[in-house]
PAVO-888281 format. One record per residue: residue in three letters; y, z, x of N, C-alpha, C, O in turn. Coordinates in steps of 0.02 Angstrom, whole numbers, padded with zeros to 5 digits, always signed. Layout:
BEGIN
AlaYZXYZXYZXYZX;...
This chain:
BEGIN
Unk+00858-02037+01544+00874-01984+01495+00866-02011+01424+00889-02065+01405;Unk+00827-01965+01384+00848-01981+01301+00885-01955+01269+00900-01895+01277;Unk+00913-01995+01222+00972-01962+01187+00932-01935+01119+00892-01968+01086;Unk+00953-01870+01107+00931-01814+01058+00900-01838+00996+00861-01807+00960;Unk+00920-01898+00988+00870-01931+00924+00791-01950+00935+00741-01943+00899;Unk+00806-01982+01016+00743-02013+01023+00684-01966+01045+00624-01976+01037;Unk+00724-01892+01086+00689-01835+01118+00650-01817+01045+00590-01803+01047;Unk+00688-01817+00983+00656-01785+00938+00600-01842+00894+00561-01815+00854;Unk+00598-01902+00899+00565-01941+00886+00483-01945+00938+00428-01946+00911;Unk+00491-01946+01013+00446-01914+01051+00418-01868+01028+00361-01874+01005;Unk+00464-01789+01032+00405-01748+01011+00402-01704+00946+00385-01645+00936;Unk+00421-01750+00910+00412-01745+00822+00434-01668+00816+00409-01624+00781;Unk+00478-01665+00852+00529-01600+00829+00594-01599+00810+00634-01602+00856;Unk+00621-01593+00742+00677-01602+00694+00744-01598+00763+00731-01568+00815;Unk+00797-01625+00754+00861-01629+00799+00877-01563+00774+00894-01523+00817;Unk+00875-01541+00703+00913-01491+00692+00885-01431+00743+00921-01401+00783;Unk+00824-01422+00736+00771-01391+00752+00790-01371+00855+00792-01315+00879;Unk+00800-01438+00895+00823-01455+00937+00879-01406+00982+00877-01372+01033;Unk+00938-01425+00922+00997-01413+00922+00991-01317+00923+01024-01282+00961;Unk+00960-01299+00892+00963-01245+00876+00925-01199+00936+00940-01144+00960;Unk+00867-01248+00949+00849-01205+01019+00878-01207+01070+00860-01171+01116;Unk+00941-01257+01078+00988-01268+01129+01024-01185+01098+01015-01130+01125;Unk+01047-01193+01063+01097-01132+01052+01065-01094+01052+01074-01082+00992;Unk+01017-01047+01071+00978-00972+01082+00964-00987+01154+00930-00943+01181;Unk+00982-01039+01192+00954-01063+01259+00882-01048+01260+00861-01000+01294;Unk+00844-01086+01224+00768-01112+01253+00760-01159+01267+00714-01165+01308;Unk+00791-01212+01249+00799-01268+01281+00856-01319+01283+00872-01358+01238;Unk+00886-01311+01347+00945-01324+01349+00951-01414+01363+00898-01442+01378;Unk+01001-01448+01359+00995-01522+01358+01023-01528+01451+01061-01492+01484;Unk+00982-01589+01471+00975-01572+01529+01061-01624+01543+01075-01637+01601;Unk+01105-01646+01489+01167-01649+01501+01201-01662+01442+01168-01697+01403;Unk+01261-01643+01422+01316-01649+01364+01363-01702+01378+01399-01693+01427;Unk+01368-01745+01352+01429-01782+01372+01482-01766+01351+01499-01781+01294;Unk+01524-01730+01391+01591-01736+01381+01658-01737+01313+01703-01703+01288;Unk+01631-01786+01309+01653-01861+01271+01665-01842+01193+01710-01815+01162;Unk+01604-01869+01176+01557-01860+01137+01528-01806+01107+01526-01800+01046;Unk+01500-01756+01155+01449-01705+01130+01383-01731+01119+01342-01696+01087;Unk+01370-01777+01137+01294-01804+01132+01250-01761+01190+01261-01753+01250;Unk+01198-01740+01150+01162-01709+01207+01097-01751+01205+01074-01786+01159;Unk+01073-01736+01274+01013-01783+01316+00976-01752+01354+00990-01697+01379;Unk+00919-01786+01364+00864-01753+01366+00799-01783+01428+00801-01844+01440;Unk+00773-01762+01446+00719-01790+01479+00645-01775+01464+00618-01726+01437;Unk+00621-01830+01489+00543-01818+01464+00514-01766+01509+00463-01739+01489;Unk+00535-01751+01556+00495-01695+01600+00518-01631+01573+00509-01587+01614;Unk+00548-01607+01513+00549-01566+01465+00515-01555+01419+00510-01506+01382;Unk+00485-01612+01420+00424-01583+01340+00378-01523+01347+00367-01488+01298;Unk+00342-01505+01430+00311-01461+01420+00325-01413+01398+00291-01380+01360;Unk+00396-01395+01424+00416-01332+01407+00423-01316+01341+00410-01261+01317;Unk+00452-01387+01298+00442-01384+01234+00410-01380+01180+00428-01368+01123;Unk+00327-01401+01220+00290-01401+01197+00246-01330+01189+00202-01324+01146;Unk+00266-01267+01245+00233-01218+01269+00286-01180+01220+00259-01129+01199;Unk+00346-01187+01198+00402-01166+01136+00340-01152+01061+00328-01099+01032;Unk+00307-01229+01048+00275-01239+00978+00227-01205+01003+00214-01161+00962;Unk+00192-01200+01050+00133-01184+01076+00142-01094+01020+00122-01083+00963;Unk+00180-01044+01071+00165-00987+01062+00219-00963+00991+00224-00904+00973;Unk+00254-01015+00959+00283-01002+00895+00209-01036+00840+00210-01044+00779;Unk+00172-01045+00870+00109-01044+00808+00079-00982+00829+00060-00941+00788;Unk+00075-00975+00876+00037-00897+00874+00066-00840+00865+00037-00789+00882;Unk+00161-00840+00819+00163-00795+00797+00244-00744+00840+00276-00703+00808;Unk+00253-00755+00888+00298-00755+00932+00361-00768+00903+00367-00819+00869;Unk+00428-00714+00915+00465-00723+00870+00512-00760+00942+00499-00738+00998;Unk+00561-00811+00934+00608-00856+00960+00632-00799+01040+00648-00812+01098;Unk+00624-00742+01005+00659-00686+01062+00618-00667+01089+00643-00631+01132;Unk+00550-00665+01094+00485-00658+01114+00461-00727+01171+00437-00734+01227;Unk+00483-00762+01119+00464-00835+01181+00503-00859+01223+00496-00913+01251;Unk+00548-00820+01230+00603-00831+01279+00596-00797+01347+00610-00819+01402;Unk+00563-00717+01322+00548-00692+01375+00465-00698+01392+00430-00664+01430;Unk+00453-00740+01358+00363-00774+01411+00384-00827+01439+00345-00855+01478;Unk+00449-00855+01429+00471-00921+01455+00499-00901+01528+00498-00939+01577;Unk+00521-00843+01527+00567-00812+01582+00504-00801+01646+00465-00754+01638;Unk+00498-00839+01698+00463-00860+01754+00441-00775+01801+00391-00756+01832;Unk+00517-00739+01781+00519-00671+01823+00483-00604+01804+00479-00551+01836;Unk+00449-00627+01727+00427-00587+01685+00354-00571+01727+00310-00612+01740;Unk+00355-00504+01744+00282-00464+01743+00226-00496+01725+00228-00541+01683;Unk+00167-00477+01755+00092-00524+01713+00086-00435+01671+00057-00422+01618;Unk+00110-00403+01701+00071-00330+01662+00096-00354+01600+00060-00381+01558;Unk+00180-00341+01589+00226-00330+01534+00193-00416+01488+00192-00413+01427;Unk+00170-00480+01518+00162-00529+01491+00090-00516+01452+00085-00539+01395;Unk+00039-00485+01479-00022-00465+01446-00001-00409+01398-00028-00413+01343;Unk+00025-00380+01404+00022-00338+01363+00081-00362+01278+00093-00329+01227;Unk+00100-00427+01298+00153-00438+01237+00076-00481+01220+00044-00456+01173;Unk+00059-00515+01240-00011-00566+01219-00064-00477+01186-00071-00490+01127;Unk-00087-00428+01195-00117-00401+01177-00071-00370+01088-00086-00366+01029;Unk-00030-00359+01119-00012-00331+01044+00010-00393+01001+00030-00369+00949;Unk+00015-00465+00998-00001-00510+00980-00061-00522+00930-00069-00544+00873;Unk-00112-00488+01001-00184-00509+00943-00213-00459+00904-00259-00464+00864;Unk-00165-00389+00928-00156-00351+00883-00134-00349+00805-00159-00317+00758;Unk-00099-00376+00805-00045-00395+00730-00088-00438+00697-00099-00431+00636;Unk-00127-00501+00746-00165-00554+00719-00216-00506+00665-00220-00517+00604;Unk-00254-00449+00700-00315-00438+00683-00316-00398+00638-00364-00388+00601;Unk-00229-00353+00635-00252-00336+00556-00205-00373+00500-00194-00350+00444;Unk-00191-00411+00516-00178-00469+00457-00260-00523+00427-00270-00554+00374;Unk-00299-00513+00483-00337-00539+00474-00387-00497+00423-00420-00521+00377;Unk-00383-00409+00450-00410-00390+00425-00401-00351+00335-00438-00314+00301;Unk-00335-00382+00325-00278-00355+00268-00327-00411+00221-00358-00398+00169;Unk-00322-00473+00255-00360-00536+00208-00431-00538+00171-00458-00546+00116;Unk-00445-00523+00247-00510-00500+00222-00553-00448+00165-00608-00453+00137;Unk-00485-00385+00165-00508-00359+00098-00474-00373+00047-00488-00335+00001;Unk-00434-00412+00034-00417-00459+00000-00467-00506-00031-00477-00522-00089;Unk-00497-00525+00031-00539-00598+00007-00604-00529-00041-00622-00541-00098;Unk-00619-00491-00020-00670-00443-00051-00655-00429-00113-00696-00442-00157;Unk-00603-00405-00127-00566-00371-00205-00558-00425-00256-00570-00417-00316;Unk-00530-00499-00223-00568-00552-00262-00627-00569-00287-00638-00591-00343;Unk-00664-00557-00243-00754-00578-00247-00777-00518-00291-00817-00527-00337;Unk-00747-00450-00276-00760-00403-00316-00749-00425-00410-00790-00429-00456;Unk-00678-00434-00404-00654-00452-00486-00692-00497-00508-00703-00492-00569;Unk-00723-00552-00476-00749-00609-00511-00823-00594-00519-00851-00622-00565;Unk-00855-00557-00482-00929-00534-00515-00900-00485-00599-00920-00496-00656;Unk-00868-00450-00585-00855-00391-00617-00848-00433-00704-00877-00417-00756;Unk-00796-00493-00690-00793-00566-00760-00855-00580-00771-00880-00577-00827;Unk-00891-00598-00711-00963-00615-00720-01007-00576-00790-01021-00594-00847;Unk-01024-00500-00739-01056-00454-00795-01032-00441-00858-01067-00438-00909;Unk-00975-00433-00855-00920-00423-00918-00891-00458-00960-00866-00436-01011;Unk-00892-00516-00943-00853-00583-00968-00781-00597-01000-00762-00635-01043;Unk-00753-00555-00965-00687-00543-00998-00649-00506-00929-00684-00503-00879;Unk-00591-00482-00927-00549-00465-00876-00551-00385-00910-00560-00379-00970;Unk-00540-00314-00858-00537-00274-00875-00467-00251-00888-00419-00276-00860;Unk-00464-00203-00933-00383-00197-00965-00364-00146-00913-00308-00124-00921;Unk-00395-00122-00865-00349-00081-00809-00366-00115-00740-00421-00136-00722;Unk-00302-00117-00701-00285-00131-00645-00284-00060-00589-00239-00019-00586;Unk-00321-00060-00564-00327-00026-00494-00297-00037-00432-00302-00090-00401;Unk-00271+00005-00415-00196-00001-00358-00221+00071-00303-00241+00125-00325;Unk-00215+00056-00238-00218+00075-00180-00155+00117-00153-00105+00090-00127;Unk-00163+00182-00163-00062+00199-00150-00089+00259-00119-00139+00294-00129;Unk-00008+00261-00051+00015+00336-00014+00016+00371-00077+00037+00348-00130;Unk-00005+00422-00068+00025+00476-00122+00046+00532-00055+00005+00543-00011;Unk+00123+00568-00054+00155+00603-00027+00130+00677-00037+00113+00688-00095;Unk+00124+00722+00001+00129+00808-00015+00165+00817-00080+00200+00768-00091;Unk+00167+00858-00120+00211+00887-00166+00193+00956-00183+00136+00974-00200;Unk+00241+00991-00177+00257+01070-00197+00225+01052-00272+00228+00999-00304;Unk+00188+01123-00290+00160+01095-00360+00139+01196-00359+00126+01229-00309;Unk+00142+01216-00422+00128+01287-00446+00069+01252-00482+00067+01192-00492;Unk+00012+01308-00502-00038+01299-00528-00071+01355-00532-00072+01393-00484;Unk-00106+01370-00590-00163+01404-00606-00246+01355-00617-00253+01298-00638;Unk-00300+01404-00593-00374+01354-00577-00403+01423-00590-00392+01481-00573;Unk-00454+01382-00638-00500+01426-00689-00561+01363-00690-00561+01303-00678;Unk-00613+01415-00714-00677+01386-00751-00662+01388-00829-00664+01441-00860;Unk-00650+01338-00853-00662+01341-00933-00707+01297-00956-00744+01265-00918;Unk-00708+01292-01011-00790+01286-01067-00815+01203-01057-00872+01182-01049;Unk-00749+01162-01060-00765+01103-01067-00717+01047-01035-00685+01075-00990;Unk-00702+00992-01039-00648+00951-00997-00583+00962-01047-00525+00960-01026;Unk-00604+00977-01124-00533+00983-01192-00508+01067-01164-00451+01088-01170;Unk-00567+01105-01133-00533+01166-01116-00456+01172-01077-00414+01213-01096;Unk-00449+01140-01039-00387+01145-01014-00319+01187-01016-00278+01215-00980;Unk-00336+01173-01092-00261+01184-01133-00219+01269-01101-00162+01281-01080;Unk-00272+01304-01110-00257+01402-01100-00223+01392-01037-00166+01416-01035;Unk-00255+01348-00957-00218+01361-00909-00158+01330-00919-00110+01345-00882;Unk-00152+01282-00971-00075+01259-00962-00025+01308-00977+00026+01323-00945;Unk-00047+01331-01031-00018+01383-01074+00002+01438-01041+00049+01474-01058;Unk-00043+01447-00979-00035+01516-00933+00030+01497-00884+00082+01528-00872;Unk-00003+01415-00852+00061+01426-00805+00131+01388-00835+00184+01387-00804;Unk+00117+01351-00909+00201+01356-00929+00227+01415-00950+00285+01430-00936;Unk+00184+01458-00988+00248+01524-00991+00268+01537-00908+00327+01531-00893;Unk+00230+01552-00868+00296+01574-00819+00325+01540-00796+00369+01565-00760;Unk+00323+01468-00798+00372+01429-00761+00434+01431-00842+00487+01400-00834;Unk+00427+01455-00887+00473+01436-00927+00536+01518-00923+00593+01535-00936;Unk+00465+01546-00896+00509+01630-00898+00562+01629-00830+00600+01677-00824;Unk+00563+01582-00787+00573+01568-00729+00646+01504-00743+00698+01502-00710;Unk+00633+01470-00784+00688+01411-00812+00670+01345-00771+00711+01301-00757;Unk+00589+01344-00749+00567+01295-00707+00535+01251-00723+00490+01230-00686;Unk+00556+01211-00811+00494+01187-00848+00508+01105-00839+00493+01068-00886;Unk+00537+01075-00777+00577+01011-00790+00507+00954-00749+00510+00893-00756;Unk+00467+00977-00720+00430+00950-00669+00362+00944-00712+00333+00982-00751;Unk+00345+00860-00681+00263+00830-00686+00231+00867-00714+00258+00922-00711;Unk+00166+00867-00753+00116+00892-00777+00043+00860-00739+00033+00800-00732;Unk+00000+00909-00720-00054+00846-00703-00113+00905-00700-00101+00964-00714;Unk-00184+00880-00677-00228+00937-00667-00282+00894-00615-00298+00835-00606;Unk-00298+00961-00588-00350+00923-00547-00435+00942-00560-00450+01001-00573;Unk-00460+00917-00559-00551+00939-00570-00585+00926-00507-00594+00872-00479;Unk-00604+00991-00486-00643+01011-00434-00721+00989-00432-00752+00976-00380;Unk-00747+00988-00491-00820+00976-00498-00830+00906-00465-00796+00856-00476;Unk-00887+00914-00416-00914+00835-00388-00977+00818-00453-01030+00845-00469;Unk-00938+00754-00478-00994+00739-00540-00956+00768-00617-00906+00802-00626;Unk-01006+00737-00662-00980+00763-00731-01014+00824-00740-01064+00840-00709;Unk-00977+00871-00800-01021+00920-00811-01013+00943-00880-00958+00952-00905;Unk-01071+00953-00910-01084+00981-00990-01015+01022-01012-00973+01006-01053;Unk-01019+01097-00959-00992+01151-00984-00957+01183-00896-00962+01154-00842;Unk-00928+01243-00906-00900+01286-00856-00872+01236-00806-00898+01238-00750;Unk-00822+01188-00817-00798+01145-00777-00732+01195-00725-00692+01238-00743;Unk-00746+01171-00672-00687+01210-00619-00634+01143-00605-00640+01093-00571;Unk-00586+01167-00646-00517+01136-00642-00445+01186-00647-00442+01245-00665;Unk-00401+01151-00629-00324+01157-00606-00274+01138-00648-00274+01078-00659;Unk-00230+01170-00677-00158+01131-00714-00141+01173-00668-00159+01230-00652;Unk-00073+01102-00632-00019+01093-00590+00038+01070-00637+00033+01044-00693;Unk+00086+01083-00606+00162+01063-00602+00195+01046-00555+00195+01090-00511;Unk+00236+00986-00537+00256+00975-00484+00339+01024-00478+00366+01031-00534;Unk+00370+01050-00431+00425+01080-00399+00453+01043-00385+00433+00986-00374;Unk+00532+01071-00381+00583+01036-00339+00613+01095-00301+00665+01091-00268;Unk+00574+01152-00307+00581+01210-00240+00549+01259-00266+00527+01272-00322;Unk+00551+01278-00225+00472+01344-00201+00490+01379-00238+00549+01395-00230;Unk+00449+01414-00303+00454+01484-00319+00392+01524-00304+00337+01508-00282;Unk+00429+01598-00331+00373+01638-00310+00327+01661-00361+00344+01674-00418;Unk+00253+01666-00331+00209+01674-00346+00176+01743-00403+00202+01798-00392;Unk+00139+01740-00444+00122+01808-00502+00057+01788-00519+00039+01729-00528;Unk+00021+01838-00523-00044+01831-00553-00082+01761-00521-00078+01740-00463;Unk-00125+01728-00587-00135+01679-00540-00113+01625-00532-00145+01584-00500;Unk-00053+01611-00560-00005+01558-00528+00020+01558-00447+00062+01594-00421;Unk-00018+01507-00419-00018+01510-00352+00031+01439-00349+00033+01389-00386;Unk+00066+01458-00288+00116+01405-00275+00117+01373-00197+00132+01410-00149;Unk+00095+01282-00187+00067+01278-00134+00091+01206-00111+00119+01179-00159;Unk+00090+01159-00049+00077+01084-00055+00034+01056-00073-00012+01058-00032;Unk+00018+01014-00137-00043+00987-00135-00053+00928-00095-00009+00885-00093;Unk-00118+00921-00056-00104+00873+00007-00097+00791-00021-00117+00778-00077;Unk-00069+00744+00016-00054+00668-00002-00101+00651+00014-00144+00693+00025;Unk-00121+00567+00023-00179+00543+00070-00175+00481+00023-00134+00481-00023;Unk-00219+00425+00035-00245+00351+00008-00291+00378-00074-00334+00421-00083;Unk-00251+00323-00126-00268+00365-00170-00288+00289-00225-00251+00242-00236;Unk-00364+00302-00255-00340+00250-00306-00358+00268-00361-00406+00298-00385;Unk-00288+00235-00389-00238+00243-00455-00257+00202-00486-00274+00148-00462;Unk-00260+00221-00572-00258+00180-00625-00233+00196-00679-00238+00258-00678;Unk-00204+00180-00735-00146+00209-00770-00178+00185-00844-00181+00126-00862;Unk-00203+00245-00885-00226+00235-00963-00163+00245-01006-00132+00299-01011;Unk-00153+00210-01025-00103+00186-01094-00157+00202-01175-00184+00162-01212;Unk-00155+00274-01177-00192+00295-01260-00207+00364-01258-00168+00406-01236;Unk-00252+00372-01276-00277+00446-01293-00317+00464-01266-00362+00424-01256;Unk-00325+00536-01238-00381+00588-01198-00425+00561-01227-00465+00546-01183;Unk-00452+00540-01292-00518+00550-01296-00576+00482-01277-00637+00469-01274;Unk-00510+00452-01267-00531+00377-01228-00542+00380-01143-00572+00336-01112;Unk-00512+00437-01114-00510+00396-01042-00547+00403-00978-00532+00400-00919;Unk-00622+00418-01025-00680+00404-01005-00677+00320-01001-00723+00297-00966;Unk-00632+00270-01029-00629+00209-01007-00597+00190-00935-00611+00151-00890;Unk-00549+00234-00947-00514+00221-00854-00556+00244-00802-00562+00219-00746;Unk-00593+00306-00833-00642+00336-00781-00692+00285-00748-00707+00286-00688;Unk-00712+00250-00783-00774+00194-00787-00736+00145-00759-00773+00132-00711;Unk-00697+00114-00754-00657+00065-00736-00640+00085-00637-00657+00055-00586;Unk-00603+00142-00645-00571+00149-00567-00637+00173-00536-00643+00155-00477;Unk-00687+00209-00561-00765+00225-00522-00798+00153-00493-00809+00131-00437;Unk-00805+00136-00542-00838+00036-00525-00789+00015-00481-00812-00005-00428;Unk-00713+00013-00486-00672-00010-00422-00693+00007-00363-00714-00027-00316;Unk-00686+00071-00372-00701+00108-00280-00767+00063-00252-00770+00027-00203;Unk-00813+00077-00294-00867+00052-00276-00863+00001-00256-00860-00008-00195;Unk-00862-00039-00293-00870-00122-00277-00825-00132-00217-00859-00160-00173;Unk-00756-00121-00193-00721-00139-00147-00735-00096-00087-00691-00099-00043;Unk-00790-00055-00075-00802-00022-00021-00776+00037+00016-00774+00055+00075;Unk-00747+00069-00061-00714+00131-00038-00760+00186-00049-00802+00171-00092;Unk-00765+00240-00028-00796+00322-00075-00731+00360-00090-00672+00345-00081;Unk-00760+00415-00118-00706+00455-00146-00727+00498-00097-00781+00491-00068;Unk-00669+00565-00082-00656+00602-00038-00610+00666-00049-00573+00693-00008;Unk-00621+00683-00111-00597+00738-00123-00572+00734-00197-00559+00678-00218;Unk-00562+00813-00255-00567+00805-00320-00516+00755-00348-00461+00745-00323;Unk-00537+00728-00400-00470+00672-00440-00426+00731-00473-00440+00790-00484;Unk-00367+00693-00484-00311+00698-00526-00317+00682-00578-00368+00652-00594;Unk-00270+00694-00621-00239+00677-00699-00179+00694-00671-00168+00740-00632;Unk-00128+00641-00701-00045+00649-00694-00023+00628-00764-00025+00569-00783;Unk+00004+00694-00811+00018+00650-00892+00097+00630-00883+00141+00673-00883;Unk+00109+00570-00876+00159+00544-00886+00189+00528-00936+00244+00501-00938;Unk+00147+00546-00991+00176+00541-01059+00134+00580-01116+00077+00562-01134;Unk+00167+00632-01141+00142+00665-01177+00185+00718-01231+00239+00748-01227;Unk+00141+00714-01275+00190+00744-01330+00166+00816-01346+00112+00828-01320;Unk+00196+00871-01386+00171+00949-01397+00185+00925-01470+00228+00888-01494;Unk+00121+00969-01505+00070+00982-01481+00020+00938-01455+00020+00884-01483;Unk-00031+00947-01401-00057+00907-01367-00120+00885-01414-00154+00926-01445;Unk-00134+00807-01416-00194+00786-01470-00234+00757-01448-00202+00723-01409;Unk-00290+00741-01441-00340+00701-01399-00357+00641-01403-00392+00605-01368;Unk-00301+00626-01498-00305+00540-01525-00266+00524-01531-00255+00487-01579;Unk-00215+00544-01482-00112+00509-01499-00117+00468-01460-00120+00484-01401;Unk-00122+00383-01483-00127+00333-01435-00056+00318-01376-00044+00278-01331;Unk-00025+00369-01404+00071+00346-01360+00041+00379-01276+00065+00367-01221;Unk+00000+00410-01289-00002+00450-01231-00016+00422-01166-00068+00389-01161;Unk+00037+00435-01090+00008+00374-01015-00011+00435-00984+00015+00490-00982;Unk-00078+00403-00956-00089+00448-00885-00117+00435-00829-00173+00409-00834;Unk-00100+00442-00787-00146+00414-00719-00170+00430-00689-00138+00466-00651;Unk-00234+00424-00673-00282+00446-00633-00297+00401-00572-00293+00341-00562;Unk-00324+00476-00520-00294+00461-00444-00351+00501-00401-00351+00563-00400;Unk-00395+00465-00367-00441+00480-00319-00426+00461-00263-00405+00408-00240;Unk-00446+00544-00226-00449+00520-00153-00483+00490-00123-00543+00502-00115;Unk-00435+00417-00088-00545+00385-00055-00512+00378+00007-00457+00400+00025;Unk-00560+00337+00041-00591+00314+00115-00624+00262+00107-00659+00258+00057;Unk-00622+00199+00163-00671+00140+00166-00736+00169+00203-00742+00203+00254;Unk-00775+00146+00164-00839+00179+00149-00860+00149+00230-00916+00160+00253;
């Protein structure tokens, strides 16, 4: 028999380490003295101990390897803990991997540019939200303003003026003139509907976000920025973008640099 120092000197596994798999019973000391409390060990234990490190590198949590250790265990129920195993492996593997891409992406992007871009592009759930809205064709992208105007008077005639501002643009592509867009408001409960203030869920889905810190008449820079993102990291877009003004002042100006807003496309890996 070895005594617990030397078991852990053999197989270069910490006493503490030892000790501790004694107490979850994975590996129990094949005697305690009494006495003492010295626990001991035999060498015809290492396999088992070794088949312990074995499947705690591949990921196996202590309560997991206890029951592949358990002799009575199923081959079905044992394949199938090994399958969802290499399950977990493969999309960690595959989490990295676009990881390792969005890197390789940013560093061409320094390349062409030579400098770091002042917006950061972020990958987010966006949830359903109750949202009232009026959607018109008006003259230009500054047109906007009239549908706001339409659907804050009735949300104000209503006492419903406390919720988000945002709009959505329907057009696939830029366009000169007669742009088909949306001012929304987000809800915190359903009202009812007049003219063409229609009141609806707008749907959630994978969305990428980027957040301009300045003025409308700039954010043709964010536009250019989160478009080149998608691209380069292998996403498409998949339905019209957002505007969410998170900060904004009345009357509305197109060169008030205080102004945040974020813009939010629906994509898909391409």
């Amino acid at each position: 028999m070895l005594k617990i120092g030397d078991f852990s000197k053999l197989s270069q596994v910490t006493v503490k380490t030892l000790r501790y798999y004694d107490e979850v019973g994975l590996l129990t000391p094949v005697q305690v003295d009494n006495f003492t409390g010295y626990r001991y060990y035999s060498a015809s234990q290492l396999p088992r101990l070794n088949r312990i490190l074995a499947l705690k590198e591949l990921g196996f949590s202590l309560e997991q390897i206890g029951q592949v250790l358990n002799e009575d265990l199923p081959v079905g129920q044992l394949r199938g803990m090994f399958k969802l195993k290499r399950a977990e492996a493969e999309q960690k593997l595959g989490e990295e991997q676009e990881r390792l891409a969005r890197i390789e992406a940013r560093l061409r992007q320094i390349e062409m540019e030579g400098e770091m871009s002042n917006y950061e592009v972020v990958i987010k759930k966006v949830e359903p939200q109750l949202v009232a809205s009026v959607r018109g064709i008006v003259p230009n992208y500054q047109g906007v303003g009239p549908l706001f105007g339409e659907l804050y008077g009735y949300l104000a005639r209503l006492g419903a003026m406390d919720g988000l501002g945002g709009s959505i643009w329907h057009d696939e592509g830029y366009k000169e003139k007669d742009v088909d867009t949306e001012a929304i408001a987000y809800l915190k409960s359903r009202l009812p509907e007049a003219g063409r203030v229609k009141v609806y869920e707008l749907p959630g889905g994978t969305m990428a976000c980027v957040v301009h810190n300045g003025a409308y008449n700039k954010l043709n820079l964010a536009y250019d920025a989160v478009v080149k993102w998608i691209e380069a990291n292998g996403y498409k877009i998949v339905g019209p973008n957002r505007e969410l003004y998170l900060h904004a002042t009345q009357p509305v100006r197109q060169d008030d640099e205080s102004y945040v807003t974020e813009i939010q496309f629906p994509v898909e890996k391409a």
